[in-house]
mmCIF file of the N, C-alpha and C atoms, coordinates in Angstrom:
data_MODEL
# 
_entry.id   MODEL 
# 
loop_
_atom_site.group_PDB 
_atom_site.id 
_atom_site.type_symbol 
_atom_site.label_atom_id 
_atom_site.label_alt_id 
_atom_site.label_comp_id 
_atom_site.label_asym_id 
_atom_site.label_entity_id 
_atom_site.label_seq_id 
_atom_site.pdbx_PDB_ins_code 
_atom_site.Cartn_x 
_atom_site.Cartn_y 
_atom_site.Cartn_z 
_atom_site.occupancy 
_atom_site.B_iso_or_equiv 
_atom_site.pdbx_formal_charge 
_atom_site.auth_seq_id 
_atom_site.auth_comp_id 
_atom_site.auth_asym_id 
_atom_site.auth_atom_id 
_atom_site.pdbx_PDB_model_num 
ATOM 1   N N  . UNK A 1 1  ? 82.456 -30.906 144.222 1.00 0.00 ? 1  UNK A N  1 
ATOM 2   C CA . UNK A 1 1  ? 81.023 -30.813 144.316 1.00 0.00 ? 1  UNK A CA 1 
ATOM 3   C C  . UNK A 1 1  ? 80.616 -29.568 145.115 1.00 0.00 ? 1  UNK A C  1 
ATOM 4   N N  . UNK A 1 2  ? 81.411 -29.294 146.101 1.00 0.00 ? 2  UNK A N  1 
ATOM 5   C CA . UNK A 1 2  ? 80.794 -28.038 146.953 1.00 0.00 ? 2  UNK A CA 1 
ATOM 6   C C  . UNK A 1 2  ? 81.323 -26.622 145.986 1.00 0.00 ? 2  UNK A C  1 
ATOM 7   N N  . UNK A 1 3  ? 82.200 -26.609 145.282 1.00 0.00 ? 3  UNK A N  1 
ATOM 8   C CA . UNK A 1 3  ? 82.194 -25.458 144.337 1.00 0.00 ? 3  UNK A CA 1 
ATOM 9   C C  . UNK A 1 3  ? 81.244 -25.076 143.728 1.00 0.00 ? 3  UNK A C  1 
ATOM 10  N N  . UNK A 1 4  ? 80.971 -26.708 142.924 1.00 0.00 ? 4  UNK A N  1 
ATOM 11  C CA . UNK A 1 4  ? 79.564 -26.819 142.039 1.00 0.00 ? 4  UNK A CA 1 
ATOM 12  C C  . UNK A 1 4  ? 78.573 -25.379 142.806 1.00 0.00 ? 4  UNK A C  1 
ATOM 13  N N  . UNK A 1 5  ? 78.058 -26.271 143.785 1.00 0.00 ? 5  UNK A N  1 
ATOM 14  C CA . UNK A 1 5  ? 76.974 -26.515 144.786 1.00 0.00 ? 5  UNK A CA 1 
ATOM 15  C C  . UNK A 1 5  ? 76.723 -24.777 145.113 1.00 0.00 ? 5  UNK A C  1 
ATOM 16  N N  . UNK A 1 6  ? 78.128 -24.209 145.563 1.00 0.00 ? 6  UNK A N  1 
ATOM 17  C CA . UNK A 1 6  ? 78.388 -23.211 145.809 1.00 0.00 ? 6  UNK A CA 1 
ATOM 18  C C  . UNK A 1 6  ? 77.538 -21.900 144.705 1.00 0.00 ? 6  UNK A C  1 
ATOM 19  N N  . UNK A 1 7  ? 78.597 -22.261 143.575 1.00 0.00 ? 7  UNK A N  1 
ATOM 20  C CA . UNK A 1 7  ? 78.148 -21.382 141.896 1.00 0.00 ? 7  UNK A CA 1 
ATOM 21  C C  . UNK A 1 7  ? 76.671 -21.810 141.912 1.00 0.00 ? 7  UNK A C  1 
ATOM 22  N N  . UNK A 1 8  ? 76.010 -22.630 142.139 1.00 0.00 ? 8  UNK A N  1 
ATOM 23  C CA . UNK A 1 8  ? 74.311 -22.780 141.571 1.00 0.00 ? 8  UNK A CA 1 
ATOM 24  C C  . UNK A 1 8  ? 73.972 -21.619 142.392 1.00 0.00 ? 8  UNK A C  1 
ATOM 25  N N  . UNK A 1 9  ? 74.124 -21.822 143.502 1.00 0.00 ? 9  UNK A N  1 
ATOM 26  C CA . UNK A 1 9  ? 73.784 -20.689 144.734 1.00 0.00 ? 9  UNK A CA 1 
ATOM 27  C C  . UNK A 1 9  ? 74.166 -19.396 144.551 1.00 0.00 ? 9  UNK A C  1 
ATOM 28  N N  . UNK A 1 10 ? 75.005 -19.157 144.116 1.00 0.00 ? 10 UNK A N  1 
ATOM 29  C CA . UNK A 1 10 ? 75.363 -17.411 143.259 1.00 0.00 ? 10 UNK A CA 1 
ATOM 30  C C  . UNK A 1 10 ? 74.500 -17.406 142.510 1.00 0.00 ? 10 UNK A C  1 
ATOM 31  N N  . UNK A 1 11 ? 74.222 -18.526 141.613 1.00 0.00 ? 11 UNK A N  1 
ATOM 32  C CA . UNK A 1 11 ? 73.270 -18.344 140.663 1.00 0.00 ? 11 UNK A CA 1 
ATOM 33  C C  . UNK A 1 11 ? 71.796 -17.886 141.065 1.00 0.00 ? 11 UNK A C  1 
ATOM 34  N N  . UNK A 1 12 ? 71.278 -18.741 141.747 1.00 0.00 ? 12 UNK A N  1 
ATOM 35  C CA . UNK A 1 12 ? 70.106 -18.729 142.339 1.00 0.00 ? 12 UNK A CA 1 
ATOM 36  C C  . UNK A 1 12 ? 69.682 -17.226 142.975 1.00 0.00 ? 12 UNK A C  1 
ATOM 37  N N  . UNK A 1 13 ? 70.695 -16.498 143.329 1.00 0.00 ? 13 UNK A N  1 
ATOM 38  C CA . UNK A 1 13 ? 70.537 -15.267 144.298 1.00 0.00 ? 13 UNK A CA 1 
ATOM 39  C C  . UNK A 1 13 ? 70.590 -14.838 143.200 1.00 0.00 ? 13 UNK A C  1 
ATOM 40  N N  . UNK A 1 14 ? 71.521 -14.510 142.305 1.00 0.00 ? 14 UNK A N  1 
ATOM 41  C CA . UNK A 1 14 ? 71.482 -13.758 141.005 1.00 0.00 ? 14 UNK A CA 1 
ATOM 42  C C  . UNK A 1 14 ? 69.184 -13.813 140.580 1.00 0.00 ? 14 UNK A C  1 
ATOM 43  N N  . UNK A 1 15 ? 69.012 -14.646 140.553 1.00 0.00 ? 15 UNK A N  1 
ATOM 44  C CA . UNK A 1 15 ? 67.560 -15.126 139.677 1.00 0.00 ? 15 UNK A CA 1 
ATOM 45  C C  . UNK A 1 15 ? 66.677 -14.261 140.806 1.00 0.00 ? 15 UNK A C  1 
ATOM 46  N N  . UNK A 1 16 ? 66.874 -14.336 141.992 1.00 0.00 ? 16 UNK A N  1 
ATOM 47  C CA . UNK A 1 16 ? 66.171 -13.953 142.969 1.00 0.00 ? 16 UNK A CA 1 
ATOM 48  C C  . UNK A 1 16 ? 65.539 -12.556 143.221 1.00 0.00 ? 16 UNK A C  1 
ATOM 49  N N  . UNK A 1 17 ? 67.381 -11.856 142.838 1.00 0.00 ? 17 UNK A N  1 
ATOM 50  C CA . UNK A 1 17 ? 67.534 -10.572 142.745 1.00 0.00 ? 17 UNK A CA 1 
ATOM 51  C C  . UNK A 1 17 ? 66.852 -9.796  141.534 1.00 0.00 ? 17 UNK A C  1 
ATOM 52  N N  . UNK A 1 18 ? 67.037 -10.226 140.921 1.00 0.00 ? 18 UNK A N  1 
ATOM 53  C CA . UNK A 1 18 ? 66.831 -9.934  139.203 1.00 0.00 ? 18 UNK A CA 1 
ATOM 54  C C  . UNK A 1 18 ? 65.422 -10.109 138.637 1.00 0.00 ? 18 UNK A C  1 
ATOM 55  N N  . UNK A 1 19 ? 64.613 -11.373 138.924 1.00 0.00 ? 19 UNK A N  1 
ATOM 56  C CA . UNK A 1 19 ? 63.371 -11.689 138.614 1.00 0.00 ? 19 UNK A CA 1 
ATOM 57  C C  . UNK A 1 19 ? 62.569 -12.223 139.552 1.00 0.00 ? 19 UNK A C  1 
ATOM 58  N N  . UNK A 1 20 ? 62.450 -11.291 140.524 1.00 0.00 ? 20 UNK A N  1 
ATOM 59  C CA . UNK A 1 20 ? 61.397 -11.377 141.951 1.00 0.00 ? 20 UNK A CA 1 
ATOM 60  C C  . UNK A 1 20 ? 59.804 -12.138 141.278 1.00 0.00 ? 20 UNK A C  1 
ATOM 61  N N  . UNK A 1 21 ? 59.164 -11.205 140.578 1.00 0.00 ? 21 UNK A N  1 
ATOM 62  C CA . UNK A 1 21 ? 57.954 -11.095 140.273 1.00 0.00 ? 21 UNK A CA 1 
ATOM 63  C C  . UNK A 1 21 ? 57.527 -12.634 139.320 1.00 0.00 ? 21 UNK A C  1 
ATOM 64  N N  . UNK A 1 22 ? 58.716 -12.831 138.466 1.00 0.00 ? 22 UNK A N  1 
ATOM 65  C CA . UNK A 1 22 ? 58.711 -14.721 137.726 1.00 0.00 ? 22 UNK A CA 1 
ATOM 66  C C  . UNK A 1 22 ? 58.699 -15.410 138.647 1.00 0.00 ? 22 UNK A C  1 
ATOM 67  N N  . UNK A 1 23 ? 59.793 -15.182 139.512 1.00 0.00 ? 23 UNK A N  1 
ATOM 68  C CA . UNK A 1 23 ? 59.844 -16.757 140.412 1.00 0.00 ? 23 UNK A CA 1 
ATOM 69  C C  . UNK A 1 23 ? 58.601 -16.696 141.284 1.00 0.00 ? 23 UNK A C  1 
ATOM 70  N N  . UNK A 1 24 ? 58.293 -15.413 141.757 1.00 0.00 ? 24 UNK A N  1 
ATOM 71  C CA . UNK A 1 24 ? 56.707 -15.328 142.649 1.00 0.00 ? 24 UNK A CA 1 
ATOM 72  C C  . UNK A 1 24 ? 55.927 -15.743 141.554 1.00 0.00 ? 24 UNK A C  1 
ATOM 73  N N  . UNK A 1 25 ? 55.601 -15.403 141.070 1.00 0.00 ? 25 UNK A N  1 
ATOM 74  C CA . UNK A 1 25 ? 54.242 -16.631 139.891 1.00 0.00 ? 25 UNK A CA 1 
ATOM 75  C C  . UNK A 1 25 ? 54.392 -17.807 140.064 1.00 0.00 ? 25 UNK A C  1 
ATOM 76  N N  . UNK A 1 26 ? 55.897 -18.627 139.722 1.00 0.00 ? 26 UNK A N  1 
ATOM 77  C CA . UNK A 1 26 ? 56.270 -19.775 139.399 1.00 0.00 ? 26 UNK A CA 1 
ATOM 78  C C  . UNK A 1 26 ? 56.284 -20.447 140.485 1.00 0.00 ? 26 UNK A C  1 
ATOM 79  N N  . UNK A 1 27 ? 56.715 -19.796 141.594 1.00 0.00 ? 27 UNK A N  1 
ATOM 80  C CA . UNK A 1 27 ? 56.360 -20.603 142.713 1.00 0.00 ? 27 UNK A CA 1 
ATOM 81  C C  . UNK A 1 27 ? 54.863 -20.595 143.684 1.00 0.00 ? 27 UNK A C  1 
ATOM 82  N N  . UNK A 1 28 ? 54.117 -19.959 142.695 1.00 0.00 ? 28 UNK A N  1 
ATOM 83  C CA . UNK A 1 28 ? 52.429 -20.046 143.268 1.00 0.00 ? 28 UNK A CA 1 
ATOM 84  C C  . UNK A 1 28 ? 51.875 -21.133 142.570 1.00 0.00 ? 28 UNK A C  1 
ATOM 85  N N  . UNK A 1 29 ? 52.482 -20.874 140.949 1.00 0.00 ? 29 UNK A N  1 
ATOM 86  C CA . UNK A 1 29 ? 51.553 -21.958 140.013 1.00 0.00 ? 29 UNK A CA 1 
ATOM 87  C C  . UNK A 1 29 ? 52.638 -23.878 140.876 1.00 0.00 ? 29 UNK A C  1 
ATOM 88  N N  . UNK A 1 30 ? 53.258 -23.695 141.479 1.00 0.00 ? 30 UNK A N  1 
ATOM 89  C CA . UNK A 1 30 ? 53.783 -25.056 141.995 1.00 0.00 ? 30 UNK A CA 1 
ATOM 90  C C  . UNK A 1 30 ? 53.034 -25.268 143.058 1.00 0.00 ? 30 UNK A C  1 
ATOM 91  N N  . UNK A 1 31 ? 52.813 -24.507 143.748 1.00 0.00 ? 31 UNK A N  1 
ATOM 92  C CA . UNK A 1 31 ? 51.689 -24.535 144.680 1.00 0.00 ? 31 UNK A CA 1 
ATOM 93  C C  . UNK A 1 31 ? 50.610 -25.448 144.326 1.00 0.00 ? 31 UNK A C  1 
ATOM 94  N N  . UNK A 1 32 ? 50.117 -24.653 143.700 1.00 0.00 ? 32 UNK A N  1 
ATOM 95  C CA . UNK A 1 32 ? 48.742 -24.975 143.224 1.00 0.00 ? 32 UNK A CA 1 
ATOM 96  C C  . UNK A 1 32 ? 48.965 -26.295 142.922 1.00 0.00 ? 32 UNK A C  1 
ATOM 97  N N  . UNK A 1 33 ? 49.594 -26.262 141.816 1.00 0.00 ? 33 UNK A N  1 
ATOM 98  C CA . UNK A 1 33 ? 50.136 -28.050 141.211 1.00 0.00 ? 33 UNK A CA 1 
ATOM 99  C C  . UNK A 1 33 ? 50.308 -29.188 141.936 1.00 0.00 ? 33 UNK A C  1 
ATOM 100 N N  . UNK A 1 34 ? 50.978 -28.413 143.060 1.00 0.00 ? 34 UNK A N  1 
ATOM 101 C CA . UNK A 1 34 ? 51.227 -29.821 143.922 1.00 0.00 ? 34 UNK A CA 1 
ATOM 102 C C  . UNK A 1 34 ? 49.553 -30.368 144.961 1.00 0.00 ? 34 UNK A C  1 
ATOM 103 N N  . UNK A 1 35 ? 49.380 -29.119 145.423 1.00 0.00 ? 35 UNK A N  1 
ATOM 104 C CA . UNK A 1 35 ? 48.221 -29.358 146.374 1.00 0.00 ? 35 UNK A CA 1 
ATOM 105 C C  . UNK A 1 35 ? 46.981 -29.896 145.411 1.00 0.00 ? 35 UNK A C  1 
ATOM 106 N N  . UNK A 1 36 ? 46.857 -29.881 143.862 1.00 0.00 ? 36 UNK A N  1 
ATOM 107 C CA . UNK A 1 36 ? 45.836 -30.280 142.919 1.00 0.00 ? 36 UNK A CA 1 
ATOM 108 C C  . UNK A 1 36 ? 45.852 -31.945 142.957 1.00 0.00 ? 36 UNK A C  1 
ATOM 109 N N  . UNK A 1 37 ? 47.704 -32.144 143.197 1.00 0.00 ? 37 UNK A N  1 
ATOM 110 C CA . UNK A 1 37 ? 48.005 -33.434 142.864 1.00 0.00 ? 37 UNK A CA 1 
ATOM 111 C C  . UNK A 1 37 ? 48.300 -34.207 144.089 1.00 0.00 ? 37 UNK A C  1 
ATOM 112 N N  . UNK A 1 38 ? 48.148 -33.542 144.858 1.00 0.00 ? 38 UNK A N  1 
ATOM 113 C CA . UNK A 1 38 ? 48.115 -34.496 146.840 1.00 0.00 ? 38 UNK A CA 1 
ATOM 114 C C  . UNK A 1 38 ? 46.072 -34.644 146.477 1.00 0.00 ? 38 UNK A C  1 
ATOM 115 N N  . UNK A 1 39 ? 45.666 -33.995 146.555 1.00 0.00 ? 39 UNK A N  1 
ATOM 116 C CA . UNK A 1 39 ? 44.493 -33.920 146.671 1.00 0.00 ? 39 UNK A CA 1 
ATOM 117 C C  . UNK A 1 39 ? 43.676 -34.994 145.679 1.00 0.00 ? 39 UNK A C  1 
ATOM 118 N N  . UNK A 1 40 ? 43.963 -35.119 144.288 1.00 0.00 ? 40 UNK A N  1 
ATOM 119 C CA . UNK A 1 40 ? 43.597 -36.714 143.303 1.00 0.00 ? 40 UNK A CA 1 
ATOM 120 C C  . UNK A 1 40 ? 44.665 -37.657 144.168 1.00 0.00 ? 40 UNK A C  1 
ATOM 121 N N  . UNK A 1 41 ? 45.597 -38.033 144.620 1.00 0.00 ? 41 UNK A N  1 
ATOM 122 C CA . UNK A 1 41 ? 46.285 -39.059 145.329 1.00 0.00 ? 41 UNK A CA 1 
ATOM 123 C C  . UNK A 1 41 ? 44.841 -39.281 146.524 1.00 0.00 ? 41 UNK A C  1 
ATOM 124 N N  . UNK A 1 42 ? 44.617 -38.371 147.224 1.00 0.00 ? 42 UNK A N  1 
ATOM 125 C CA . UNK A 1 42 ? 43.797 -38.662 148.551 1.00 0.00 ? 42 UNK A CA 1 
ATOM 126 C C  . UNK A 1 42 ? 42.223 -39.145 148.084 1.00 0.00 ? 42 UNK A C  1 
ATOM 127 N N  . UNK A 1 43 ? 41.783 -38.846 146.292 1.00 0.00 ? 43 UNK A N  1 
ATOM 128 C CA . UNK A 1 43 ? 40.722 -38.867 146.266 1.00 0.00 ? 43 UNK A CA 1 
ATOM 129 C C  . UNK A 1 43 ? 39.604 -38.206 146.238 1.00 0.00 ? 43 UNK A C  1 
ATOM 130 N N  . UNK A 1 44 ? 40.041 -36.618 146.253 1.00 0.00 ? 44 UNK A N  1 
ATOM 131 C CA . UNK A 1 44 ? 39.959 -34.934 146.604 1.00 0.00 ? 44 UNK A CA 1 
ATOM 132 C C  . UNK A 1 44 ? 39.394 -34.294 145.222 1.00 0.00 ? 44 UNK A C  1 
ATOM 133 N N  . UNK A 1 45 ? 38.398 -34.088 144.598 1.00 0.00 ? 45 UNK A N  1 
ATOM 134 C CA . UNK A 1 45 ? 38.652 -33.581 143.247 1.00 0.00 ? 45 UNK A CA 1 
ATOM 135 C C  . UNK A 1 45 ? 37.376 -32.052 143.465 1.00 0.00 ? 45 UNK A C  1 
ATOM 136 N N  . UNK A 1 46 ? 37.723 -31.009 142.896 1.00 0.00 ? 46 UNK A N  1 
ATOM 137 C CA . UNK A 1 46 ? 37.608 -29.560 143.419 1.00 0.00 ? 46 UNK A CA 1 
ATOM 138 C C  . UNK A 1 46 ? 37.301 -29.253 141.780 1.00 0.00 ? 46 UNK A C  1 
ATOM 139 N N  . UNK A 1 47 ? 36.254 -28.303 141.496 1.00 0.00 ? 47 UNK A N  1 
ATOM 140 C CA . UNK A 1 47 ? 36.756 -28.045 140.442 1.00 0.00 ? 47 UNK A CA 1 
ATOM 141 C C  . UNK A 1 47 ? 37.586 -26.218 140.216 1.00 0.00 ? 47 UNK A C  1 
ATOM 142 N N  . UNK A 1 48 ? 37.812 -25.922 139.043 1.00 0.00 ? 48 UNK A N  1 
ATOM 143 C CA . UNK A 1 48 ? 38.589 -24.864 138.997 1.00 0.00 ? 48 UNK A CA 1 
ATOM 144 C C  . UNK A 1 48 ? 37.915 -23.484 139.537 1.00 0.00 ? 48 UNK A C  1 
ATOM 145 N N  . UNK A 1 49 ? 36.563 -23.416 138.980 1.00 0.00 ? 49 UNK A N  1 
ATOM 146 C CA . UNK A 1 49 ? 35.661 -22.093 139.064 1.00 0.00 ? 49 UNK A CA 1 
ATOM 147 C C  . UNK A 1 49 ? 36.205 -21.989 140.793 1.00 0.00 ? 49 UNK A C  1 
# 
């Protein structure tokens, strides 16, 4: 398992290195997603404009 564990993690730096500007989008639009979806859990509703 820690080999596994290990290789994802080469991997991951590989993705990091390589496609800065995707994973920065992808990890804004999760952002957003999550804080849209804590916020209907609490009762919170915002609209988009």
């Amino acid at each position: 398992m820690l080999t596994t564990l290990h290789e994802c993690k080469e991997k991951q730096e590989l993705y990091i290195e390589s496609k800065p500007d995707i994973l920065t989008a992808l990890l804004e639009m999760a952002k957003i997603q999550s804080t849209k979806a804590s916020n209907r859990i609490e009762g919170i509703f915002t609209s988009t404009s």
